[in-house]
N, C-alpha and C positions, 0 to 999 in steps of 0.2 A: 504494500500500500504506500502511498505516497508519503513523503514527509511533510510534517506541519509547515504553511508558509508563518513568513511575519507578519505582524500588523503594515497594513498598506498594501501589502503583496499578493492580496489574492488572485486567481485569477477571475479574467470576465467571466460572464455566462457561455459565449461563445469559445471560450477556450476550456470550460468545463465539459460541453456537449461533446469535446475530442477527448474525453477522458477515454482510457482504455477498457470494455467489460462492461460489469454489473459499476464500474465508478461513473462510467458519461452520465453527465446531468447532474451528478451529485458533488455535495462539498464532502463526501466520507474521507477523512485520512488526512485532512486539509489545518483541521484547528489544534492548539497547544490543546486545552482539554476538551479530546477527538468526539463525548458523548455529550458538551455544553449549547452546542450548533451556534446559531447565529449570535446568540447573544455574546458571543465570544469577540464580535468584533465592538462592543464597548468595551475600550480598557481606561485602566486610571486617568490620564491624560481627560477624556472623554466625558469622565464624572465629574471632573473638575474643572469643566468649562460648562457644564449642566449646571450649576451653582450660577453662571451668570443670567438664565430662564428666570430666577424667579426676583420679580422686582416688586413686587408689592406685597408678597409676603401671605397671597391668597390660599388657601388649599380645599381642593375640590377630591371629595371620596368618588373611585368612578366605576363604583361593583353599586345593583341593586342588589335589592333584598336579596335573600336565598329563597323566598315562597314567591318574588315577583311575578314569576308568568306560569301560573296557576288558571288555567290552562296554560299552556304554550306551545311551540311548534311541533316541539318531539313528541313523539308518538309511544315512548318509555318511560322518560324522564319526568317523574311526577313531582311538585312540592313537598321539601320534608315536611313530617310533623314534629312540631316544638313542644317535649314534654319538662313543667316544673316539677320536682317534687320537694318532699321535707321529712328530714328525719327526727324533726326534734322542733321546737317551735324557734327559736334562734339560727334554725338554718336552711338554704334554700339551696339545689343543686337544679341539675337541667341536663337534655339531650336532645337528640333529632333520630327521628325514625325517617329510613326511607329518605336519607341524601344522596343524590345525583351530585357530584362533584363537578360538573358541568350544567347544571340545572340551572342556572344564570348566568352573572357577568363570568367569564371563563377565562382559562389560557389554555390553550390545547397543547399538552407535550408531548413529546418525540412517539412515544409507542400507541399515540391517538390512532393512526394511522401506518400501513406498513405500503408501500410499492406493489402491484401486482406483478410487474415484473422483474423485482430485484429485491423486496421484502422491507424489511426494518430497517434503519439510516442507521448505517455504518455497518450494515451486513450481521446486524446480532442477530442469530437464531432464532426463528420462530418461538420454539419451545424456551426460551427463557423470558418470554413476556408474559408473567403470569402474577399472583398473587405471592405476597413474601420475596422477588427478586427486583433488587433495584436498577437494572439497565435500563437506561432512559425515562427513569422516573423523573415525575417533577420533583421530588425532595433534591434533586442537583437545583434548583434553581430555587428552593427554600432553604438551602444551604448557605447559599452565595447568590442573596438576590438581584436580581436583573433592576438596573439603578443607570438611568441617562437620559440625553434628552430628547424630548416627545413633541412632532408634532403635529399638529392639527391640522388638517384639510377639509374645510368646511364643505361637503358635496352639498347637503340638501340647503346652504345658505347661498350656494353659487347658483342652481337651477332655481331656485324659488325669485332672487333677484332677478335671472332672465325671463320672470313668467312662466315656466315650466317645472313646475314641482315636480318631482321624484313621483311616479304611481306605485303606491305601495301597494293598493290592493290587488295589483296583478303582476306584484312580483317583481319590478323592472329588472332587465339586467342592467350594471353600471359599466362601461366600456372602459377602459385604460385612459384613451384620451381624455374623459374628463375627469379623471384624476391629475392630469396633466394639464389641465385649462385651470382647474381650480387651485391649482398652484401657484400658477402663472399669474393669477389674479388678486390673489391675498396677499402680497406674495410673500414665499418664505424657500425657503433654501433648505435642501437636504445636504445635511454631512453624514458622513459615514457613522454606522452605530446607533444612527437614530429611532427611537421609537414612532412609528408612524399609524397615526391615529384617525379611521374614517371616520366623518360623520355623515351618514343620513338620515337620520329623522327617523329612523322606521320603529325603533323600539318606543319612544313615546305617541308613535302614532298605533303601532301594536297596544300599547298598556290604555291607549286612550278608548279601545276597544269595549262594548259592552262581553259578559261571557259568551254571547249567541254568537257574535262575531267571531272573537278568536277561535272558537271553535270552528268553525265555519273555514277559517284561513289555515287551521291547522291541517281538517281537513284536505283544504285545496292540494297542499303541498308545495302552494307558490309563495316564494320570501323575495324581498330584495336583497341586491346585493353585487357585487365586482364579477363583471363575466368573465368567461375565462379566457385564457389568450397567452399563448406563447409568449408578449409581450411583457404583461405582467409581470410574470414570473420572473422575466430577465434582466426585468427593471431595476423589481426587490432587490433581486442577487449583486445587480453593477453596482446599487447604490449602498452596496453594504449596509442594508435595515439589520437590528435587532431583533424586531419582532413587527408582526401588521397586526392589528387588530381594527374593530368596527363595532359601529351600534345596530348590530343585525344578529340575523340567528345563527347563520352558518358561514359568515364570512361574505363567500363565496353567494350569487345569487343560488336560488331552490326553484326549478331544475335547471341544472347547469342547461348553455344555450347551445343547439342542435346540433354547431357546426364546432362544437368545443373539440378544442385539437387534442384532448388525454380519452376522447372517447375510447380509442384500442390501447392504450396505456392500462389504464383505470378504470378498465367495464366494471367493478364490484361497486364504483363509486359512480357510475355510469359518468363519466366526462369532468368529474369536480376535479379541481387542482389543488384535493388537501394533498394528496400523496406526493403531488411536486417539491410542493412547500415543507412539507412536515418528515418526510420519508428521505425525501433526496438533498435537501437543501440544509433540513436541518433548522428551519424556522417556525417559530412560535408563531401562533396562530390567539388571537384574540377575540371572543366574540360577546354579544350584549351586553360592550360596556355603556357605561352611562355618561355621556360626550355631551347633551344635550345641553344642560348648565354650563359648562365650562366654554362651547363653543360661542354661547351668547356672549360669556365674559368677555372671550376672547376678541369677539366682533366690536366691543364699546374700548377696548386697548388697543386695537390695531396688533396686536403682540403674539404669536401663534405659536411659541412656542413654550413648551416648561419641563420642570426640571420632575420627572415620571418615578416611582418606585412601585414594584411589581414582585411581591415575595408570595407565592402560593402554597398552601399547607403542607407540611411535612411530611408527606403522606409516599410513605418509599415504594417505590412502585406505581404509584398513580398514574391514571394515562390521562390525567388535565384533572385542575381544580379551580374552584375562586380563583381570583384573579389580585383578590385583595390589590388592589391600585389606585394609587392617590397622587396625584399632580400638583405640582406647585408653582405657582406663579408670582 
């Protein structure tokens, strides 16, 4: 396998695609610690210019609740139940029945997702992704949490200025380019190691749902979300992101769009590009975080960027948890 580059050295996406075997397309063999993925490319240097994001000293929590989408999309993933009890009248203890550790605002890690045709990122064996083993658990990133800076690309605040809101009720997909128009327009700058934060609108426009509705949409199986596209992908990668995450359900729009280029990649996920991102790249995946507040801040500062921390439960072996993330500006 390849030896680890340095910070700055990676290579492109297009010179990854020439990798040799089951490595093209992937960053496997590539990072100092080879099971930490993307978030490998914030280092020191990088946390300590994240300290210049926060000027006013704001902080925004950007997980909801753990019972918020009560219903919600998944068709598994139910609301815990919150039990108090008391053993003595001076004391009060508590648990949760029936948590989904993705049952909300989320991070998806490494063993969320395996490749259909090269498996688990960094080629770990099926058979070690299981209960009680920690390869590619998120406890690596509750160990040494993921801490840089985040920022914001206001989607649903760029189309609603041009008159064209975001359709959530049928799912939109969001194309690459206007991720790159809304950049262009707010504007703000990617550096390497960045945390890169969608907004569209869709979760407060999901919660603002009565129950018949989201039912109703859960059903559909239609969500908004970033279409898929070879682009993308190559984007994330050139730009050296840490993590993508979004105020949607699955990232990614639901059902990925027709002419998705990983449909013969990734028939088990019929055409999504988690297994691009998560399996071969080695990148963090964010989803139903809560952007909604912060992006309005952000719009009365002119200021789109902040200083992000991101520690998820210690839970060794987890294939995603809370997302526990809080922004500061």
């Amino acid at each position: 396998m390849s030896q680890p580059f340095t910070a700055g050295k990676y290579p492109t996406f297009a010179e990854l695609l020439r990798r040799d075997g089951n490595l093209a397309a992937t960053s496997w063999g590539l990072f100092p610690e080879k099971t930490r993925g993307t978030p490998s490319f914030i280092g020191p240097q990088a946390v300590l210019q994240a300290r210049d994001c926060i000027r006013t000293g704001t902080v925004f929590g950007l997980d909801y609740a753990a019972d918020a989408f009560d219903p919600g999309m998944s068709l598994k993933r139910s609301a815990p139940r919150h039990t108090i009890y008391s053993s003595h009248p001076a004391h009060r203890d508590d648990y949760l029945d029936g948590y989904y550790l993705q049952g909300s605002t989320q991070i998806d890690g490494l063993r969320h997702r395996r490749a259909d045709d090269v498996g688990f990122y960094d080629g770990i064996p099926d058979d070690h992704i299981r209960e009680g083993t920690p390869e590619l658990g998120v406890q690596e990133w509750a160990e040494k949490p993921i801490v840089g800076r985040g920022v914001l690309v206001d989607l649903d605040g760029f189309r609603t200025a041009k008159g064209a809101p975001i359709d959530h009720f049928n799912g939109e997909p969001l194309p690459f380019e206007l991720i790159q128009s809304a950049l262009e327009d707010q504007p703000v700058s990617i550096r390497p190691g960045d945390i890169l934060m969608l907004h569209t609108g869709w979760c407060e426009w999901f919660l603002g749902l009565s129950g018949e509705n989201k039912q109703r949409m859960r059903e559909s199986r239609r969500a908004t979300g970033i279409a898929q596209s070879r682009e993308f992908v190559a984007w994330a990668w050139d730009q050296q992101l840490a993590l993508v995450a979004a105020d949607n359900f699955a990232f990614e729009c639901l059902p990925a769009v027709s002419n998705s280029p990983f449909n013969h990649t990734a028939p088990n996920d019929h055409g999504m590009m988690h297994q691009q991102l998560l399996a071969k790249l080695g990148m963090p995946l964010g989803e139903l975080w809560k952007l909604g507040p912060l992006s309005r801040y952000m719009r009365t500062t002119g200021n789109w960027d902040a200083l992000v921390s991101i520690k998820p439960l210690n839970v060794v072996g987890a294939t995603g948890s809370p997302a526990n993330a809080t922004a500061l500006v």
